[in-house]
N, C-alpha and C positions, 0 to 999 in steps of 0.2 A: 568681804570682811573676814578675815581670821574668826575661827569657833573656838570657844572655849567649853572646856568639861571639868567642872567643880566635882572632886569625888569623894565621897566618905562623908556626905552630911547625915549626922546621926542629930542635930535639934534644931529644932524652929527658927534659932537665933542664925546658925548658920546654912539653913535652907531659904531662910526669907533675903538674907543679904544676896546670894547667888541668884534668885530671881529677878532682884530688884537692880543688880547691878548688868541684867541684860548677859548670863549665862546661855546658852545653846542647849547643853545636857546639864543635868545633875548626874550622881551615882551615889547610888544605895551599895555596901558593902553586904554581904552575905554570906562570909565567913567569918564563924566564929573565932575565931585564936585573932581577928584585927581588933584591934580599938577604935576602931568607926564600925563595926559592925551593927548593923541594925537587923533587928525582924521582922517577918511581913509586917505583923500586925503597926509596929512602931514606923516602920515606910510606907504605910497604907495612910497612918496620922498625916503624917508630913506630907506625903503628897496631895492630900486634901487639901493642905493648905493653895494651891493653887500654884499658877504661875507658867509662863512659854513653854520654858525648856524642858525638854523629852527626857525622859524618866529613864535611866540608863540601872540595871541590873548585875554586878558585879559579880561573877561564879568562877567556883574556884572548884573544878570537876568535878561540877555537882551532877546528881544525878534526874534523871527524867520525874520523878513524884516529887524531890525537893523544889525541882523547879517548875512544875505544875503545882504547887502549895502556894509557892511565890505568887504567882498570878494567880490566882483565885484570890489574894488577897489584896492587890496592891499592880493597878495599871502599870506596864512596864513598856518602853515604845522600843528597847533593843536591851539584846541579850550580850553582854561585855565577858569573854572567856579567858579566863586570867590563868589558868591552867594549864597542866600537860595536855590540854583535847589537841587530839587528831585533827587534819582536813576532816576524817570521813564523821567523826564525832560532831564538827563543827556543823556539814550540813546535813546530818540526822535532826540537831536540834532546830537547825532552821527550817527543817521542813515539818517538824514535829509542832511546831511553834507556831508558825508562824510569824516570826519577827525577823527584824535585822540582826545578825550576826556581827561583832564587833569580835576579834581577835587581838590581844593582847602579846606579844612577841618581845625578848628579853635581846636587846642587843650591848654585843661587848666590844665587836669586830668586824671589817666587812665581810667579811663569809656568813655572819649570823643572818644578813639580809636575803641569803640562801633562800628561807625557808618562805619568804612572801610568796614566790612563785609556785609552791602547793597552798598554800591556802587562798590567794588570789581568787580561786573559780567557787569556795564557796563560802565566800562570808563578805559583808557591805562595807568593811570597814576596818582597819587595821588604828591597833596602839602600839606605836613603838617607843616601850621603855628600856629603862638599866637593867641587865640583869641584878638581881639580888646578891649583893656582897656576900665573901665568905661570910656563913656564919649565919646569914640573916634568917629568920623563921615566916616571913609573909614573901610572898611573888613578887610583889610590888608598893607602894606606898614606904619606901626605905631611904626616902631623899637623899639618894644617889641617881646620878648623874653620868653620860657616856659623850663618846667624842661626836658632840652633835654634826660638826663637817663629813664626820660618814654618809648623811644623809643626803648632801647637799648634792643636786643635780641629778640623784635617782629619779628612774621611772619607775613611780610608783601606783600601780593600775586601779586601788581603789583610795578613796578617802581616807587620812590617815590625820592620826594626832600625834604630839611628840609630849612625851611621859617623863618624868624622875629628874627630879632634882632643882625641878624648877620652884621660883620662887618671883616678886613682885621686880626683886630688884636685877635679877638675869632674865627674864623671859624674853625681853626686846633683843638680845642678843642671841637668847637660843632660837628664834626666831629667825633672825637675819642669817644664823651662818647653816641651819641647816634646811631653810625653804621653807618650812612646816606649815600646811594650809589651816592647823589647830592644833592646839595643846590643851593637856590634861595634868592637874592639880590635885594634890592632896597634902602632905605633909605643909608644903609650903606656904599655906595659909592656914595653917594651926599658931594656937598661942600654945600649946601643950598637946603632947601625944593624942591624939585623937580629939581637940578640944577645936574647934574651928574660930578663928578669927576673923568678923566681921568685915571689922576698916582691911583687913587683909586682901579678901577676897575683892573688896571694892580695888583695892590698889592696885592687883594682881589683874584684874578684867581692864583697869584704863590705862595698864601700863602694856596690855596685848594690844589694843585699840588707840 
């Protein structure tokens, strides 16, 4: 079965539908300048609320006490690096950690897939999104979109998601043309910048399945 990862739930209304709709991951954002950003404190609520899916951590070169704060506050089951880190940064934190290592990678062009074969040896997991548009001020969450057939028929050595631009009513497609054993959601189940829509998320999980 295809995984899904719902990202940027900042309330209740939009955390309980991705549980209930049979999500894999959630993602708590952890930069401040996004509009889904949340705080430990406020992703320690939420994920009280319960439910399956692994509690996914969103870091955007954060540093080692911000993200020892994070966990002290709020169970995380993998650490999502959305940032300029390094391989070697990547598993410092994963050994620091103890967690899964989830790497976030901005693809434009096939040369961009370059870079999986350095961080392949240390981290559990790859996101491969759009790079961010001229102009754009967040890494990701920018609902843009890349030529997903770049992907199609790579060998790719760890588990990976397909990121940007998806929505309820393309994801069957970005699915089919570019392999992807799971995708990752954000903008595209918003009613409004950072505002999650329910019936969306539900749309968007039975429209991957």
């Amino acid at each position: 079965m295809k995984q899904v990862k719902i990202c940027g739930l900042n309330d209740a209304a939009g955390y309980d539908a991705a549980q209930q709709a049979g999500a894999d991951y959630i993602g708590f954002v952890f930069y401040p300048p996004s509009p889904r950003a949340v705080t430990p404190v406020q992703a320690a609520a939420l994920a009280a609320r319960g439910g399956a899916a692994r509690r996914v951590g969103l870091l955007v070169d954060a540093g080692d006490d911000e993200i020892a704060t994070i966990l002290a506050a709020v169970p995380l089951d993998v650490l999502q690096l959305h940032g300029a880190e390094t391989p070697a940064r990547a598993a410092q934190l994963r050994q620091r950690f103890g967690l899964p290592v989830m790497k976030a990678l901005g693809i434009a062009e096939a040369a961009d897939l370059a870079q999986l074969a350095d961080y392949a040896p240390v981290v559990d997991m790859f996101l491969l999104d759009a790079k961010p548009p001229p102009g754009a001020t967040l890494p990701g969450g920018n609902a843009a979109s890349f030529d997903w057939g770049l992907l199609a028929g790579q060998a790719i050595s760890r588990p990976w998601l397909l990121a940007g631009g998806l929505t309820p009513d393309n994801v069957a497609e970005a699915i089919a043309r570019s392999g992807a054993p799971g995708v990752d959601v954000s903008s595209g189940v918003e009613r409004a910048r950072g505002v999650k829509d329910p019936q969306r998320i539900h749309a968007f999980i039975k429209a991957v399945r």
